[in-house]
N, C-alpha and C positions, 0 to 999 in steps of 0.2 A: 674886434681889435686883434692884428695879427698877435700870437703869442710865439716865445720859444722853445722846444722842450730843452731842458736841463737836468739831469742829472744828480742824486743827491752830493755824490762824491765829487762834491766841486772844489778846488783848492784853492783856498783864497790869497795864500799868501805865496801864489806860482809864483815865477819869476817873469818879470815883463820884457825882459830882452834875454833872448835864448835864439843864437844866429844857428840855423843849421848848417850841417857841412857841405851840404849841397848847395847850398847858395853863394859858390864861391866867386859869385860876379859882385857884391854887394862889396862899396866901401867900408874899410876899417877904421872904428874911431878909437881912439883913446878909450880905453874901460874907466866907466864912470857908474856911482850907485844912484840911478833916475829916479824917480818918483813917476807914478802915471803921469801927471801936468807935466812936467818935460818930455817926455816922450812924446805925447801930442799935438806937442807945441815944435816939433821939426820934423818934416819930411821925412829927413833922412832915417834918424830914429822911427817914427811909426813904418817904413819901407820894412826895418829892420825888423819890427813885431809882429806883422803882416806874414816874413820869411818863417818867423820863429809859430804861426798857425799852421803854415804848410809845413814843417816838421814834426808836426801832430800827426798829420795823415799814416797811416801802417805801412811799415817800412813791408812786411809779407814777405821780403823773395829767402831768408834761411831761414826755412820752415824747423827746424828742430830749437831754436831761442826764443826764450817767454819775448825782448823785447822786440822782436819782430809782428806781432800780435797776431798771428795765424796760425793758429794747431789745425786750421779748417782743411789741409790738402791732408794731412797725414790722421787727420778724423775721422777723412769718409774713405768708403770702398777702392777709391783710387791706389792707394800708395800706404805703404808700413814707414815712417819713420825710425831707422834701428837706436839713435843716440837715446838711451836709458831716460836722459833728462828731459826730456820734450812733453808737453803735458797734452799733446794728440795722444801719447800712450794710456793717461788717464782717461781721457774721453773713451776710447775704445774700453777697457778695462771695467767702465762702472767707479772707476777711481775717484772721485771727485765729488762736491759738492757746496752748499753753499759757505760754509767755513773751511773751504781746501781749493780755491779758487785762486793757480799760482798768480805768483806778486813781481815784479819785476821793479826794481828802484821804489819800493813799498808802495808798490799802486798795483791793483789789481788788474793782470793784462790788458781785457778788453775793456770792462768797467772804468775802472782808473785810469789808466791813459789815454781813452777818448774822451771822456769825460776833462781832461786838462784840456783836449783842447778846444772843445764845448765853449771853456771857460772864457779861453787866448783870443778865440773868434766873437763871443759876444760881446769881451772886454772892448775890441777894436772896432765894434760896430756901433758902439756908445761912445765912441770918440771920435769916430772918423772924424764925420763935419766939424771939427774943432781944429784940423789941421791945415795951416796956411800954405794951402796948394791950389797948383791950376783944378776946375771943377772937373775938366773931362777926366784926368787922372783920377781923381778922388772917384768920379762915380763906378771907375774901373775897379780899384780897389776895393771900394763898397759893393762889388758886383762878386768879387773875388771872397771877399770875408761870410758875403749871403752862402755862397755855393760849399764854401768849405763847412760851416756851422752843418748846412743842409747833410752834408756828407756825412758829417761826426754823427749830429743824430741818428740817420741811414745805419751807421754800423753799430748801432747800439739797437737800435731797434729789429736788427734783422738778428741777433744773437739774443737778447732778454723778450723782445716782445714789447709791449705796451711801458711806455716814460714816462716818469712826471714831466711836467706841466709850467714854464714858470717863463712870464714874459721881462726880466732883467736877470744879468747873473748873481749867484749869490751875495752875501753878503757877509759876514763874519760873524755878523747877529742873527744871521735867517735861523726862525723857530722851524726845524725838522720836522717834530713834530705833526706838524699840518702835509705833510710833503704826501700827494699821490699820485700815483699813476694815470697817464690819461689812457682811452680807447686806439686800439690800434690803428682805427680807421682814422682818427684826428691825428692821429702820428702820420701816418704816410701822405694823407690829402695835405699837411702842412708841411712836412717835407715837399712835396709836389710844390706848392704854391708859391714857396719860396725859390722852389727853381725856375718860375718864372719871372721872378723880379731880379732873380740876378743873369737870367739868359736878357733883360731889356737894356742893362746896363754892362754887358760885356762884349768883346767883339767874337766872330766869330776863330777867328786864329790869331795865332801870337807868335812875333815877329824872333826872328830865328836865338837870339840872347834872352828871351824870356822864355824859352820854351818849358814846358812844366808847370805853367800859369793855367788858372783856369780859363775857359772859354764860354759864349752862349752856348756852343755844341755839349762840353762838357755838362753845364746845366740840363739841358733836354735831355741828355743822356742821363745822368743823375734821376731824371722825375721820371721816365723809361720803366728802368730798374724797381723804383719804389712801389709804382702802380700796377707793374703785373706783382711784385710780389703780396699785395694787400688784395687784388683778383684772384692768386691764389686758394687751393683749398686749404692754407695753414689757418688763414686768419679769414676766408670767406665765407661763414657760415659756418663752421666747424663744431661739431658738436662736443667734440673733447672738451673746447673752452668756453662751454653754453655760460657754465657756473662761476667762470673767472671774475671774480667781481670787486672792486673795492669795499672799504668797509662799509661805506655809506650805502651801498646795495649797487653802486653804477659797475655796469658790464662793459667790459673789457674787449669785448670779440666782437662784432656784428654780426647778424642774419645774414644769409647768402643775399649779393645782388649783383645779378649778372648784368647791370652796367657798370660795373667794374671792372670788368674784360673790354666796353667800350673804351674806355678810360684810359686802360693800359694801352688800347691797338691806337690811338687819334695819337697819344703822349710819346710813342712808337715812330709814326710816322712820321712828323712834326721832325724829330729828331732826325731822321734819315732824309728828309727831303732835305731839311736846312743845312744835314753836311753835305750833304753832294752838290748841293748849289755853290758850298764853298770851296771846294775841291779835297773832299774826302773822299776816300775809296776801300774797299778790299787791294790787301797789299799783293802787287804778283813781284816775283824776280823777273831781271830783265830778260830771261831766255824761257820765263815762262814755268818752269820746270813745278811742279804743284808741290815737293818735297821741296823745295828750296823756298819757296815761295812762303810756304807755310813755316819754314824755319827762321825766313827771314823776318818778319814779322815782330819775333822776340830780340833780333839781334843790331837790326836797323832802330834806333832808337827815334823814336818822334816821327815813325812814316806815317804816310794817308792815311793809313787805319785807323789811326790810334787816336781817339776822341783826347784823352786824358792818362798821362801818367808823372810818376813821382821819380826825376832824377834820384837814385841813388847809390852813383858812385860806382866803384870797383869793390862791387860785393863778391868778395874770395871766401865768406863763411858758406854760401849757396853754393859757390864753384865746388869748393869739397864734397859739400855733401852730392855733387851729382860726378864728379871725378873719380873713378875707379882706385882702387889700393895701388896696383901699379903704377899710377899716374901719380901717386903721392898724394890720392884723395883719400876720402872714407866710406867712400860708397853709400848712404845713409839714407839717400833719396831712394825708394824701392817702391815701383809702382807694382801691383798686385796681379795676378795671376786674372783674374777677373777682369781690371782693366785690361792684360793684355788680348782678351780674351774678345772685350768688346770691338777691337780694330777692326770692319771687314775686311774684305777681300778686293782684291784690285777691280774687279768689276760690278762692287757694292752686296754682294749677298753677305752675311753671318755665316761664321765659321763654326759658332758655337749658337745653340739652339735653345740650349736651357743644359742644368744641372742634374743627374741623376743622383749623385750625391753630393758632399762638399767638394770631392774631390775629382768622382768620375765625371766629366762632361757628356752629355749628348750633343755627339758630331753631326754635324751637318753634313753629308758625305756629298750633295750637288754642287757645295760650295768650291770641290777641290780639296780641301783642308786637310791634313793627314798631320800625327803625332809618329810616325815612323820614318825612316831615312833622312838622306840629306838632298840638298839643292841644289842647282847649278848656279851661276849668278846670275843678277840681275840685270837686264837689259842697260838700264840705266845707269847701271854703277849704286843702287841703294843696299847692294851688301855683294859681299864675293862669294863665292864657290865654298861648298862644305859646310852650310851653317842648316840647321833642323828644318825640315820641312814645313815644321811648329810656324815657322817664322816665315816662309814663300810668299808671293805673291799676294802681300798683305796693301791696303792702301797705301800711298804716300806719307799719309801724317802719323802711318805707323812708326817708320824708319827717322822720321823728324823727332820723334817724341820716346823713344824707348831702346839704351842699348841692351842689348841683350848677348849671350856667347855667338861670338864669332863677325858681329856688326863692328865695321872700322871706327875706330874712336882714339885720336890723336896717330894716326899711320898704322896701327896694327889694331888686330881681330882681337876684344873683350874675351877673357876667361874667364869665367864666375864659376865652373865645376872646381867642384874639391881645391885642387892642386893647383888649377891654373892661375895664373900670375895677378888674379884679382880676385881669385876665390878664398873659402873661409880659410884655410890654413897659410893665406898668407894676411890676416888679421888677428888682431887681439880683441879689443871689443868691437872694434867698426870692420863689417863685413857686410856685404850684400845679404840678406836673406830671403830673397825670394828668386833670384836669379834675373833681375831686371832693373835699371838705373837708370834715370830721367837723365835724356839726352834735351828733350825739350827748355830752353832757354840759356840751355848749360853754353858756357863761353869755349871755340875749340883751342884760341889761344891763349885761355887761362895756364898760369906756370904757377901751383899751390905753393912748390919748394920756394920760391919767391915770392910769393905773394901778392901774386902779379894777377891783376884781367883788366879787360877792357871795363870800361863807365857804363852804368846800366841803367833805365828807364823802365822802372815795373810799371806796368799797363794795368791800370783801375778799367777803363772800359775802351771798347771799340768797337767799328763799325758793326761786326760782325753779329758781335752781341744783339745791336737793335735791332738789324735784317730778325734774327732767329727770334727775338721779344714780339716783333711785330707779327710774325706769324704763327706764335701762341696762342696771342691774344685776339688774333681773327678769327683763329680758329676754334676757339673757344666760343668764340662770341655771334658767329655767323656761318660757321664750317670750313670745311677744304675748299674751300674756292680756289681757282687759278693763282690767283695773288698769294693768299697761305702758300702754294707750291712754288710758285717765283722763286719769293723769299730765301727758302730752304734749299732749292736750288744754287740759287748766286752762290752759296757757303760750300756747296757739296761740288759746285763745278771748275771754284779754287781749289778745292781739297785733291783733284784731278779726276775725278765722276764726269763723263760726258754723255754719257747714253746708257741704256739698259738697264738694268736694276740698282746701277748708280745714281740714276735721278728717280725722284718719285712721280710718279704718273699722275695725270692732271684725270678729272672723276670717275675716280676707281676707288680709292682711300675713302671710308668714312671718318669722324672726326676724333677716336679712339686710333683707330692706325694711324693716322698723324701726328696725332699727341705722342704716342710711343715712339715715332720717328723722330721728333724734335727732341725726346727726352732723351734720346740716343745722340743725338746728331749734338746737343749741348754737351754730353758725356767725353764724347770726342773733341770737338773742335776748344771748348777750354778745360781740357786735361791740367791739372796741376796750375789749375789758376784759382781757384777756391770757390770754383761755384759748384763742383758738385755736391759738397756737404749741403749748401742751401738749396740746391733743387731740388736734391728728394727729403727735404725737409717744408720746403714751401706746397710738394704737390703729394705731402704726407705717405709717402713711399718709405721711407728711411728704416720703417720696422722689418720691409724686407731686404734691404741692401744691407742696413751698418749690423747685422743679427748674424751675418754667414759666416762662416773662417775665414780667416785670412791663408790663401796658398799661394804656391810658385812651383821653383823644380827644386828637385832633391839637390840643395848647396852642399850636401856632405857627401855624396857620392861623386865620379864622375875623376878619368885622369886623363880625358883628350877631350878635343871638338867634338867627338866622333863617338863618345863612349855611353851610350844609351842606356846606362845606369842613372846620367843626368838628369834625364829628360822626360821621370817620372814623376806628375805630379804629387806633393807633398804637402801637406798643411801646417800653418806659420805660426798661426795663431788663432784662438779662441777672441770674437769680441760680444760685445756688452750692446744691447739695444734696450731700453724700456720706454714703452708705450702708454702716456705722452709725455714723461719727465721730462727724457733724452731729445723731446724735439727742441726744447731752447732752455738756455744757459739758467742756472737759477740768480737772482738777486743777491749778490754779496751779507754776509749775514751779520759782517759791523755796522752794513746800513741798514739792516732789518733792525738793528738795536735800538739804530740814532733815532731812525722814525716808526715807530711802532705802526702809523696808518699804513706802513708800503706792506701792501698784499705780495705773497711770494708766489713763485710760479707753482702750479700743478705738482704733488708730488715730492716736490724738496723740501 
């Protein structure tokens, strides 16, 4: 019998019409108090509860507010979130636990409000067929309600780990009590499963006024994602969570089984074949240009790429935070010294090699790379004359993804030293601290002082994603073959890599240099999309990535482009890693209360 997992923190008495704002194509009716029976007893209203499932989904793109439900980009190694109130700050800190778990509209961020909408989706899936409509509609819809539930679950399981169990939604009467955990592997394989019943009953695209609907694409994409991360080493065998067990003695983790990397590469493929059959691609700009290309990506809403994302609006709280002080932002988005460290070089070598200390780097000195002088410009127009050397002859989706002192952003060259016009002395609490601000996604004709930007479309997944999932998972599973390097190619030859140490060589790599190339090459190409926190969580890396300082350049020194007081690296912050607490969220501890059987994670 298919089951669902649900969540204990199920709210029974949500509300059943809740229209999102982004659903501004939906007719408006008279505000009326329904009961479930009328609601699914007219189209128009169940259309309307359906909207109100897809504003469940994580809103993600202003990384510093509880209700956006992603502390995950200013969590990991990528990026320092500076706003005091961001509970990435806790994560990094050690701050937190299972009774300190921030709350946003008294639901607990991640817990709590996936879990509503857990709720919103199994409610609608117990009522569809009761609603007097055409059937191919309905099976779209029911196609749409499978993929979203799938979703919800996805993101509670890729944060806590192992879910209860329960095939109808709550009740107002359910005994807690009984309430357990199921095994990880029945979590992701029913996730997975589900995504095939709603990829049978969905089409593959959606016609240009629905856009933001789910798709069969989206589904494969969805079951993709699940199945390398249960072939992972978090939950593949792992011995950390040999002893994770319910009360009743049932184990939590499974033994390693390397057809689970089969799993993930076939659920892979599947997915990439059927978008390109449909007219999905890697997105270029029309003139080609791999910096554009790769910017436009975030700024073209709904292109070929994009498997699946969630309209949401003219989100100005994200413009700030990636908007400089001068520009009348807050600069708050601060990608890490580290991340900018990881960008190669234009013709694919590493600039940096590894760490001597937290702060001193070992240079790569064949790469080119130098921490002294300044530049000429760039061919292409990706930065002007006089900016650090630091910053030269870097790839493309460097200059896409990272402003830094002296890179053009809004007509003129960024200050972040001391003095200059978006450095610390011209803030009060919001200031850059690391000397770098996420250009990537950021809108150029956002106007803060108005409150102004264009409509945005945050991206849950895309093409790119599968290409690099499917070449993990082969690689894993059968080695570097040609195909594993394809893959990783297609992503590297967008990025503008054509030759030479930009592409990786077809057998030469064994399946450890690979792996580290993909783990690289994911680092990069979704920067500030929120996968790095779960990659070196899934391939149990994180004790040495989230454990190091956080550095940049010296933001209190510095009173020109030129003043090479700047341009010493400095350390930001001190963070917090423990091994395996910190690998996944603990279980809220009001619901440790309610049901005594829910086992909590390792260490909380």
């Amino acid at each position: 019998m298919n089951k669902i997992f649900i969540l204990i923190q199920a709210f029974a008495l949500s509300m059943l019409i809740l229209i999102s704002s982004c659903d501004s194509y939906l007719d408006k009716e008279p505000e009326e108090i329904l009961d479930q029976e009328h609601v699914f007893n007219n189209e128009a209203y169940t259309f309307r509860f359906l909207s109100s499932v897809y504003s469940s989904i994580p809103l993600m793109a202003a990384l510093n507010d509880d209700f956006t439900q992603n502390p995950y980009v200013g969590g990991s190694d990528e990026m320092e979130i500076t706003y005091s109130g961001a509970f990435s700050n806790n994560l990094n800190s050690g701050a937190w636990g299972p009774s300190d778990i921030r709350k946003f509209w008294d639901k607990t961020v991640i817990w709590g409000h996936t879990n509503e909408g857990l709720r919103k989706a199994s409610i609608f899936l117990e009522n569809i067929d009761n609603v007097p409509m055409d059937s191919k509609r309905r099976d779209r819809w029911k196609g749409e309600g499978i993929f979203l539930r799938a979703y919800f679950l996805f993101i509670l399981a890729r944060a806590h780990g192992p879910i209860p169990l329960y095939d109808t939604p709550f009740r107002p009467d359910h005994d807690f009590t009984t309430l357990m955990r199921a095994p990880i592997d029945e979590v992701f394989e029913f996730i997975a499963s589900e995504c095939d019943r709603a990829a049978a009953l969905l089409e593959p695209n959606v016609v240009a006024g629905e856009k933001g609907r789910a798709t069969s694409i989206a589904a494969l994409a969805l079951k993709s994602r699940s199945l390398l991360y249960l072939a992972s080493p978090l939950w593949n065998g792992n011995p950390m969570y040999a002893d994770l067990k319910n009360n009743d003695g049932k184990r939590l983790v499974p033994d390693y089984d390397k057809e689970r990397w089969k799993a993930a590469y076939e659920a892979a493929k599947k997915c990439v074949d059927q978008a390109e059959i449909n007219g999905y691609g890697l997105y270029y700009a029309p003139d080609n240009d791999p910096m554009k290309s790769y910017e436009g990506i975030f700024l073209n809403n709904h292109n070929k790429e994009v498997l699946f994302a969630r309209n949401i609006g003219p989100e100005v709280v994200f413009e700030g935070g990636v908007t400089p002080l001068g520009h009348g932002g807050y600069s708050t988005f601060c990608p890490t010294q580290a991340q900018v460290d990881a960008y190669q070089m234009a013709d694919g070598s590493s600039p940096i090699k590894g760490y001597i200390t937290a702060i001193v780097p070992d240079i790569n000195v064949s790469s080119g790379y130098k921490e002294t002088g300044f530049a000429a410009a760039h061919p292409k127009g990706y930065h002007p004359s006089g900016i650090s050397n630091m910053y030269a002859n870097r790839e493309p989706r460097f200059y896409a993804s990272i402003n830094f002192s002296g890179s053009i952003w809004k007509g003129r060259p960024v200050e972040l030293w001391y003095s200059g016009r978006d450095g610390r002395s011209k803030g009060n609490l919001d200031y850059c601290v690391t000397g770098y601000i996420q250009r990537k996604m950021a809108d150029p004709d956002a106007d803060i002082s108005k409150w102004k930007a264009r409509d945005k479309a945050y991206i849950h997944f895309r093409l790119a994603e599968i290409y690099l999932n499917y070449a993990e998972a082969l690689n894993e599973y059968s080695g570097p073959n040609n195909e594993v390097i394809d893959y990783i190619n297609k992503v590297r030859k967008r990025a503008g890599f054509t030759s030479g140490k930009g592409l990786l060589p077809y057998g030469t790599m064994n399946t450890e240099a690979v792996r580290e190339a993909i783990i690289h090459e994911r680092r990069i190409e979704f920067a500030f999309e929120a996968f790095r926190y779960f990659d070196v969580r899934r391939l149990l890396i994180a004790e040495k990535t989230e454990s190091r300082p956080v550095t940049g350049m010296s933001i209190n020194e510095g009173g020109a482009l030129n003043d090479p007081a700047y341009y010493k690296r400095a350390e930001v912050e001190k963070r917090v890693f423990e091994s395996p607490k910190h690998y996944l969220w603990p279980i809220p501890q009001e619901d440790i209360n309610k049901s005594p059987n829910l086992v909590q994670n390792p260490r909380w």
